[in-house]
DRENGU-227482 format. One record per residue: residue number from 1; residue in three letters; x, y, z of N, C-alpha, C, O in turn. Coordinates in steps of 0.05 Angstrom, whole numbers, plus 5000, padded with zeros to 4 digits. Last residue first. Example, Ala and Ser with C-alpha at 12.3 -4.5 7.8 and 13.67 -1.06 7.14 Angstrom:
REM DRENGU-227482
R  num  residuo   nc1   nc2   nc3  cac1  cac2  cac3   cc1   cc2   cc3   oc1   oc2   oc3
R    2      SER  5257  4955  5142  5273  4979  5143  5258  5001  5157  5268  5023  5161
R    1      ALA  5264  4886  5156  5246  4910  5156  5264  4934  5156  5285  4934  5169
END
This chain:
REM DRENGU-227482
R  num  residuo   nc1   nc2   nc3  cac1  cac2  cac3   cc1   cc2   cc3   oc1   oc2   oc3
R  169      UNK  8677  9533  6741  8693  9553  6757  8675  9562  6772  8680  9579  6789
R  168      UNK  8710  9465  6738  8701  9483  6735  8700  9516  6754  8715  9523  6773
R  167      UNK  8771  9453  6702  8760  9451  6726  8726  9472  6719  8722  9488  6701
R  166      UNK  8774  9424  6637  8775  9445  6655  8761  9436  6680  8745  9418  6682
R  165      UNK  8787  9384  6576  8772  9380  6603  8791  9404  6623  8816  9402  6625
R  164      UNK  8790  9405  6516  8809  9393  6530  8793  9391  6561  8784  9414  6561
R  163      UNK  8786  9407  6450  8777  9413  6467  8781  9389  6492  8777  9365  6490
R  162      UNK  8833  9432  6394  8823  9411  6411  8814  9413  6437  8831  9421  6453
R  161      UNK  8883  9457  6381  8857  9449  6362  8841  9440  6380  8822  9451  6369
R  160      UNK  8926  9474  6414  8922  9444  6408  8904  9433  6385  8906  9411  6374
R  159      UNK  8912  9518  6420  8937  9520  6401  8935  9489  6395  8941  9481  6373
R  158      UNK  8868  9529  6435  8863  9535  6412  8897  9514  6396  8901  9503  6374
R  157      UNK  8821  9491  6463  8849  9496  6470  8857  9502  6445  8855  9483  6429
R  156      UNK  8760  9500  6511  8776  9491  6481  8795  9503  6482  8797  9523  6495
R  155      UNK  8735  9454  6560  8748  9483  6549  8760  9471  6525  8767  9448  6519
R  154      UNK  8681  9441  6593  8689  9434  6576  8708  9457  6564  8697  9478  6559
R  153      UNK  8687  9426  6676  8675  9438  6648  8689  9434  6620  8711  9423  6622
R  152      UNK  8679  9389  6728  8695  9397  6711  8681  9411  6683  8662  9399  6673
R  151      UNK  8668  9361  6768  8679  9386  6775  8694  9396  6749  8714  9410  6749
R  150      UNK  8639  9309  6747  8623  9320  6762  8635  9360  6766  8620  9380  6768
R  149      UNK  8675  9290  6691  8669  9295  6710  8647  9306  6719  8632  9314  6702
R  148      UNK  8660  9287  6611  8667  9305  6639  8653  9293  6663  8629  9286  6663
R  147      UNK  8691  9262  6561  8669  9263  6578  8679  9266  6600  8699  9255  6611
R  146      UNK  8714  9304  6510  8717  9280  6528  8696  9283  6540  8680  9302  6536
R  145      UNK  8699  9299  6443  8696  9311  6460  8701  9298  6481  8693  9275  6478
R  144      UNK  8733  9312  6374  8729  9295  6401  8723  9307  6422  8737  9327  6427
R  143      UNK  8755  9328  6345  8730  9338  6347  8720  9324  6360  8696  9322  6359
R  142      UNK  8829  9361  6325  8806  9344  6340  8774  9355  6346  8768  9379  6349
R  141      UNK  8846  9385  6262  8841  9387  6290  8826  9367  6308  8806  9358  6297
R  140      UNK  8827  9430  6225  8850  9408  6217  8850  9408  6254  8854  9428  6268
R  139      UNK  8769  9443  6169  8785  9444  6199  8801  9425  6213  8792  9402  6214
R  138      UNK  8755  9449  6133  8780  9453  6114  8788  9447  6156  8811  9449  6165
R  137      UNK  8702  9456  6136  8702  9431  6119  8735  9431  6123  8745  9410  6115
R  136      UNK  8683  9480  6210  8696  9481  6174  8707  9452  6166  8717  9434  6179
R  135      UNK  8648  9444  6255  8662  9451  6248  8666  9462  6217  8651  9452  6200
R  134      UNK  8601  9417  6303  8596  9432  6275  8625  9443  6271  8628  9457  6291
R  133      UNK  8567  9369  6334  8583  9385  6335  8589  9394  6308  8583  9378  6290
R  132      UNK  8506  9357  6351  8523  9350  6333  8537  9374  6338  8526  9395  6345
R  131      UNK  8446  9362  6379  8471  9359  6396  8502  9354  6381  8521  9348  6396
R  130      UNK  8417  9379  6335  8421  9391  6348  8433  9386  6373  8431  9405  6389
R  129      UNK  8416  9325  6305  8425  9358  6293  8437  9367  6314  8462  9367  6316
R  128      UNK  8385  9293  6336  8416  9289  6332  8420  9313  6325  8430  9326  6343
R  127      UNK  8336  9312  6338  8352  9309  6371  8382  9305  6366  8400  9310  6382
R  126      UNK  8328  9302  6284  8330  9345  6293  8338  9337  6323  8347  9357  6335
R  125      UNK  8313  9250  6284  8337  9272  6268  8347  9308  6278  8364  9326  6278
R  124      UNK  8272  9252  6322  8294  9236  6328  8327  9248  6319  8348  9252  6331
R  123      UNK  8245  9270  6287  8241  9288  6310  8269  9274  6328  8283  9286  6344
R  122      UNK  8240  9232  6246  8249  9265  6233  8250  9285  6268  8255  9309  6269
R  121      UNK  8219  9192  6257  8243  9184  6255  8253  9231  6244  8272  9245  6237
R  120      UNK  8169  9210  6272  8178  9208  6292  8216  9203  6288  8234  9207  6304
R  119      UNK  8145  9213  6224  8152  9238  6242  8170  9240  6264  8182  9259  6273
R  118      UNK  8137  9161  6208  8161  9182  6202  8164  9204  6209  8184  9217  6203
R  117      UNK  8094  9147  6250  8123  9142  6248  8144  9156  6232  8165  9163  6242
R  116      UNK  8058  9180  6226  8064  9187  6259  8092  9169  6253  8113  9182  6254
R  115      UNK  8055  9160  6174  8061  9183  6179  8068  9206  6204  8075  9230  6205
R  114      UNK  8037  9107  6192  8053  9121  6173  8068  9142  6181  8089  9143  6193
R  113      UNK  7985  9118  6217  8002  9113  6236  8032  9107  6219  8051  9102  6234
R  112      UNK  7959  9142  6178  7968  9159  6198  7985  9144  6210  8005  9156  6216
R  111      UNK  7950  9096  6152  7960  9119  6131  7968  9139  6165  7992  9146  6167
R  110      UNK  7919  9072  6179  7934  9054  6173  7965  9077  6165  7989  9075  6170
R  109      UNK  7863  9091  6178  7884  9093  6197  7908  9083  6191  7922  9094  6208
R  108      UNK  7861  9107  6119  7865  9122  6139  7882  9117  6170  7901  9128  6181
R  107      UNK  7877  9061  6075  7861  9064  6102  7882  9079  6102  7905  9077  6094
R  106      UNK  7854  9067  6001  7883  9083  6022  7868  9077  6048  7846  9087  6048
R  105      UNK  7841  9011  5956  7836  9039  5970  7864  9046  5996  7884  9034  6004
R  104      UNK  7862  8970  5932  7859  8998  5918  7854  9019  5938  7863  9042  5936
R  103      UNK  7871  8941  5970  7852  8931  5953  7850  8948  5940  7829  8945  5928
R  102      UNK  7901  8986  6011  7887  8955  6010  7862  8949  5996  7839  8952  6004
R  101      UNK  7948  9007  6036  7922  9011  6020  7919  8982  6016  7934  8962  6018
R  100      UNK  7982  9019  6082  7969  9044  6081  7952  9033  6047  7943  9052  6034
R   99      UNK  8027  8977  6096  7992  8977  6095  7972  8993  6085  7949  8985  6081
R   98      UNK  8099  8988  6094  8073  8992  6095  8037  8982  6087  8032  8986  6064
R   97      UNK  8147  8949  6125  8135  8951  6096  8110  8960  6107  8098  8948  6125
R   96      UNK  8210  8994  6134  8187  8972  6143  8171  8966  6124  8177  8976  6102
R   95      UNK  8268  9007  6140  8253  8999  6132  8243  8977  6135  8251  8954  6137
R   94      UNK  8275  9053  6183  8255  9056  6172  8252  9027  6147  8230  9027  6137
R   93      UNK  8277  9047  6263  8283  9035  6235  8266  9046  6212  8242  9049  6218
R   92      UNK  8275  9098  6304  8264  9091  6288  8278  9074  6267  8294  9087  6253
R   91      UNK  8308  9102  6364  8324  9096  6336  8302  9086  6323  8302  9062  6325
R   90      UNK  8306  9130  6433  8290  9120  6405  8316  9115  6376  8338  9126  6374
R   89      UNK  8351  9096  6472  8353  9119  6458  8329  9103  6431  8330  9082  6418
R   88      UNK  8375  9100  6550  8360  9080  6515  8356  9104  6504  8355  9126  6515
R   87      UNK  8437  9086  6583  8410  9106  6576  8401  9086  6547  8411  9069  6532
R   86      UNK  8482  9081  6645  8460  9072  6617  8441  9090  6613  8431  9105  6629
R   85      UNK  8539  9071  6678  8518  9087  6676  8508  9076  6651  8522  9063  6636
R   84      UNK  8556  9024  6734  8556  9026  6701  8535  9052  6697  8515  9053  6711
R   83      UNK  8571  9024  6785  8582  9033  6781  8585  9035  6743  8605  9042  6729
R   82      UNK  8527  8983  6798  8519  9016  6813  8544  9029  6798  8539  9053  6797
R   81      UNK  8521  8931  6747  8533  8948  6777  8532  8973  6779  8536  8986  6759
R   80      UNK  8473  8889  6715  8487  8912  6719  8499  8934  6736  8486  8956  6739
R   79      UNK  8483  8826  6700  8466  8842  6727  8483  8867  6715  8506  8863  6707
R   78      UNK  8458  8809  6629  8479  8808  6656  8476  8828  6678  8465  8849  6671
R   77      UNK  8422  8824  6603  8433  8792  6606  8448  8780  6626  8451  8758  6636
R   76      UNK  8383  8873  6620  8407  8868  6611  8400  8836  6609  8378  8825  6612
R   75      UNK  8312  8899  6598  8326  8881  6623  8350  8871  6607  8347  8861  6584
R   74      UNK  8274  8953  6591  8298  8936  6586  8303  8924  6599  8301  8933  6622
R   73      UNK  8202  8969  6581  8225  8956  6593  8251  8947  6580  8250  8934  6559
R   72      UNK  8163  9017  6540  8180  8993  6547  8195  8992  6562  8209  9013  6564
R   71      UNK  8097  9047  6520  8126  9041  6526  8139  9014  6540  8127  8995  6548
R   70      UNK  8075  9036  6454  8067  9042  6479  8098  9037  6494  8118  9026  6484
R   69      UNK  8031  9023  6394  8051  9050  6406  8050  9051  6434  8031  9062  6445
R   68      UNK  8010  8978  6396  8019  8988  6373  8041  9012  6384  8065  9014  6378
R   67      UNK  8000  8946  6463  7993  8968  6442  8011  8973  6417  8034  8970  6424
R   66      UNK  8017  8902  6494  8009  8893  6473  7998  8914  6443  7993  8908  6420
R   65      UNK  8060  8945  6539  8036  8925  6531  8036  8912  6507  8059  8910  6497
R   64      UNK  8108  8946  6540  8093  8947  6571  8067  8929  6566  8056  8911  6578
R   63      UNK  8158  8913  6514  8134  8928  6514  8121  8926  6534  8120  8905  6547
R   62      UNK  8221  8896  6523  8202  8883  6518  8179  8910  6526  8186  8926  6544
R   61      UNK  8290  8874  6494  8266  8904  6501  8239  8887  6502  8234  8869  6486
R   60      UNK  8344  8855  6526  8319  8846  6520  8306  8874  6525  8306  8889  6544
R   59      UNK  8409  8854  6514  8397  8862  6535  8370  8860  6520  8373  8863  6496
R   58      UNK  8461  8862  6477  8467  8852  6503  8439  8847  6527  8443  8839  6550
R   57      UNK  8453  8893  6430  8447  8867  6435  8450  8852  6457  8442  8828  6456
R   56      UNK  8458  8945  6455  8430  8932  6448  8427  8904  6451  8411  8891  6465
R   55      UNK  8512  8971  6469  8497  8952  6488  8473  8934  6473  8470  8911  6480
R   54      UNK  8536  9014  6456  8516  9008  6446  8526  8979  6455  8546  8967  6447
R   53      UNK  8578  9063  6503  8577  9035  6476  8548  9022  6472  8537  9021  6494
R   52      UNK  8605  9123  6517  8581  9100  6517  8579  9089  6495  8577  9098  6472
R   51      UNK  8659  9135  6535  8645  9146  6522  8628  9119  6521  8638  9097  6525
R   50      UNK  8713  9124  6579  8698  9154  6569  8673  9165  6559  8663  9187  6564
R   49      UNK  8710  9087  6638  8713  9087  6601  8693  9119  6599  8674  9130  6609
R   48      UNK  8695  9090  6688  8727  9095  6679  8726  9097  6650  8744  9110  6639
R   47      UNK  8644  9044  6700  8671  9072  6709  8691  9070  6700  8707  9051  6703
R   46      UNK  8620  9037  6640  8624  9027  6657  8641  9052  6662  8649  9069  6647
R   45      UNK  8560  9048  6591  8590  9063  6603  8601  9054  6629  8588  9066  6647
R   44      UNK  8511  9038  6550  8523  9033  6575  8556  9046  6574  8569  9050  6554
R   43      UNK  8456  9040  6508  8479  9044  6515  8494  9053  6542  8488  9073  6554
R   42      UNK  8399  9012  6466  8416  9017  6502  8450  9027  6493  8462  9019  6473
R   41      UNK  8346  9031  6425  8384  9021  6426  8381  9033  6459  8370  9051  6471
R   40      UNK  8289  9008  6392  8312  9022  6419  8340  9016  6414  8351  8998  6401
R   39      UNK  8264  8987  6351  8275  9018  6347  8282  9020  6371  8285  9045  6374
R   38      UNK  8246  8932  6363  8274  8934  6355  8287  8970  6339  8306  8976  6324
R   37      UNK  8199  8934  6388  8220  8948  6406  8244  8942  6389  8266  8947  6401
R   36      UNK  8164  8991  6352  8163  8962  6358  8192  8961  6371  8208  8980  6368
R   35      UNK  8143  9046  6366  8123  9035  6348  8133  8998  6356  8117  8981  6363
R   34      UNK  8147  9073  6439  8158  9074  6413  8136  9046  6383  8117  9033  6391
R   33      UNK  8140  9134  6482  8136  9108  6461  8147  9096  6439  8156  9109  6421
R   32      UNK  8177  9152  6542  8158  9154  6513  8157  9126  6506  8165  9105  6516
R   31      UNK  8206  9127  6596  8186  9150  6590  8172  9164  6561  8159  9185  6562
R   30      UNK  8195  9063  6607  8203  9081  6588  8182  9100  6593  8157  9098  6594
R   29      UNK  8178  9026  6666  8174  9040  6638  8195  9056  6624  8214  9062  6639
R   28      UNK  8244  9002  6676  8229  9019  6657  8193  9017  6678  8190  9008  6701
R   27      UNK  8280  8944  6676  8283  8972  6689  8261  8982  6666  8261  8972  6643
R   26      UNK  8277  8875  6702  8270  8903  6690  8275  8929  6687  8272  8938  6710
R   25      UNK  8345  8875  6714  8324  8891  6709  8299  8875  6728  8298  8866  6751
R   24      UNK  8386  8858  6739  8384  8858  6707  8367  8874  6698  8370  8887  6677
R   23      UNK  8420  8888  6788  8413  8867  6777  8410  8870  6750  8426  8883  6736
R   22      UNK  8457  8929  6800  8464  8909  6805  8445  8891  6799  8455  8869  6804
R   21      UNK  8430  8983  6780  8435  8968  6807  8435  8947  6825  8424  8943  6847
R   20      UNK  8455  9032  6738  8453  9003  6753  8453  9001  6776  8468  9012  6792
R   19      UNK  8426  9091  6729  8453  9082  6726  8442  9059  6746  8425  9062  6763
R   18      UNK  8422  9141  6670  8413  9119  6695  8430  9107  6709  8454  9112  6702
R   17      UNK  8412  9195  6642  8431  9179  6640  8425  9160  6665  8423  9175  6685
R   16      UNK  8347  9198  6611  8364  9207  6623  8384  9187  6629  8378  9164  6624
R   15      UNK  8317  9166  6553  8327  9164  6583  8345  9188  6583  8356  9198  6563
R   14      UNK  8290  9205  6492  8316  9184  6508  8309  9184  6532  8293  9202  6538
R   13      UNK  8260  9230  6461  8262  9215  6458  8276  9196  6464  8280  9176  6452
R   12      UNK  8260  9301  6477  8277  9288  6466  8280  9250  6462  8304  9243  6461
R   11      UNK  8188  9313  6474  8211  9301  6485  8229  9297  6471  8223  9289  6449
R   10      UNK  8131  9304  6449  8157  9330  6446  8184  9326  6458  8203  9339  6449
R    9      UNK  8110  9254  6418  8118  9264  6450  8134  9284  6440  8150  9280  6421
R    8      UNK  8057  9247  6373  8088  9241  6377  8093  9271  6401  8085  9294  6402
R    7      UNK  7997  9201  6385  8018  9230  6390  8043  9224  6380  8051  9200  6379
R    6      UNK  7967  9162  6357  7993  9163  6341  8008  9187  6357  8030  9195  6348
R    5      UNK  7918  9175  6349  7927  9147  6363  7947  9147  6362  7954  9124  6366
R    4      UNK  7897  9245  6343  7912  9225  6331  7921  9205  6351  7932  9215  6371
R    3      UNK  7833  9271  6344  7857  9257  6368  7870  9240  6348  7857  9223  6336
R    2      UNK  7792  9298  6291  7802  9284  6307  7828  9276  6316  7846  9275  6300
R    1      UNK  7769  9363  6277  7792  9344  6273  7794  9326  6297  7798  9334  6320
END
């Protein structure tokens, strides 16, 4: 069996959380790949706001190279300060229009790199699963999580419903 052109990275498929410095960029490589750059999304958090906003349109993806599958740079529109944190996140689009036959027949390659992309949008799915928070259908309560400090841990507060920011211990 032959090397698929197509790995898909075991990785969770994101940046670590980054954070500005003060200009626009470039910033990257990217540590995986992706098929074309309108599957990234950026998201930014300035100090003091709780939770990270999708940024995309604010900011240029451009490819390291010219490859079908290869990684990328972001560069903002606007300089970004030591005090914004950011991260990119794969987001396979799926719809694309496929190649996989031509003239009656099925190319092979054409057909794998198919099927390396929807793998990739299903490895993307199991990165969301599995950071999703899970409650009962009938659960009457907050499911909001705040975002924590450096000294602080996440505690849940029963009588409130609701999970509330702790020191840590």
């Amino acid at each position: 069996m032959t090397a698929s052109p197509y790995p898909l990275p075991r990785e969770a498929r994101e940046s670590a959380i980054l954070v500005g410095d003060g200009t626009v960029g470039p910033y990257g490589p990217s540590g995986y790949k992706v098929f074309d750059t309108a599957d990234v999304a950026v998201f930014a958090r300035a100090d003091g706001e709780e939770v990270f906003t999708d940024v995309t349109d604010d900011c240029t993806i451009t490819k390291t190279s010219a490859a079908t599958y290869d990684t990328f740079s972001v560069t903002f529109d606007e300089a970004i300060p030591a005090t914004t944190d950011w991260y990119h996140q794969s987001r396979r689009i799926h719809e694309r229009l496929i190649a996989a036959s031509k003239g009656g027949g099925i190319s092979t390659a054409e057909l794998e790199k198919e099927l390396s992309k929807q793998a990739t949008v299903l490895s993307e799915n199991r990165r969301d699963i599995d950071r999703s928070l899970r409650v009962d259908p009938e659960f009457v309560g907050s499911s909001l999580i705040p975002a924590l400090q450096d000294a602080e841990t996440l505690v849940w507060d029963a009588t409130a419903k609701a999970f509330k920011r702790g020191p840590s211990t």
